[in-house]
C-alpha positions, 0 to 999 in steps of 0.5 A: 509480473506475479503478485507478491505479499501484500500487493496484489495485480489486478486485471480485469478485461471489465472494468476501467482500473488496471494495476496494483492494490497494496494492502496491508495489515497490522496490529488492528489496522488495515491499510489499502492502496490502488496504483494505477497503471494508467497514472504511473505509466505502465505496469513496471512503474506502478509496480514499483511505486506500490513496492516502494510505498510498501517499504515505507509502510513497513518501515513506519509500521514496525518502529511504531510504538503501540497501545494496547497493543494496536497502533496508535492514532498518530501511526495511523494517521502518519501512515495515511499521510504517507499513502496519499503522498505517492 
């Protein structure tokens, strides 16, 4: 699978973790993601739950309201929230 934006394939022959970083910044704010193949079941899986969170990332980052033009802290913490769910 090729890495697209925002995810980005990680596979080392050196260290112990293979699978996806999902990262993504906006507004002052970056927020970042590791799936594992190895929790999720293989590279399809942890593909697509790095995809889904990333839907849902945008979906929370774009209807949210800002302050001087950064996010706020409930955003962020909303955002944080969604990301220890998966």
């Amino acid at each position: 699978m090729k890495s697209i934006k925002n995810l980005t394939r990680f596979t080392y022959e050196t260290t112990g973790f293979q699978g996806w970083r999902l990262s993504i910044s906006r507004k002052g704010a970056t927020f970042t993601k590791y799936f594992s193949d190895k929790k999720y079941g293989g590279e399809k899986e942890s593909f697509a739950a790095a995809e889904a969170s990333l839907a849902g990332l945008k979906l929370v980052l774009d209807a949210a309201k800002l302050a001087d033009g950064k996010h706020t802290a409930t955003t962020t913490r909303k955002v944080e929230k969604l990301l220890e769910k998966v």
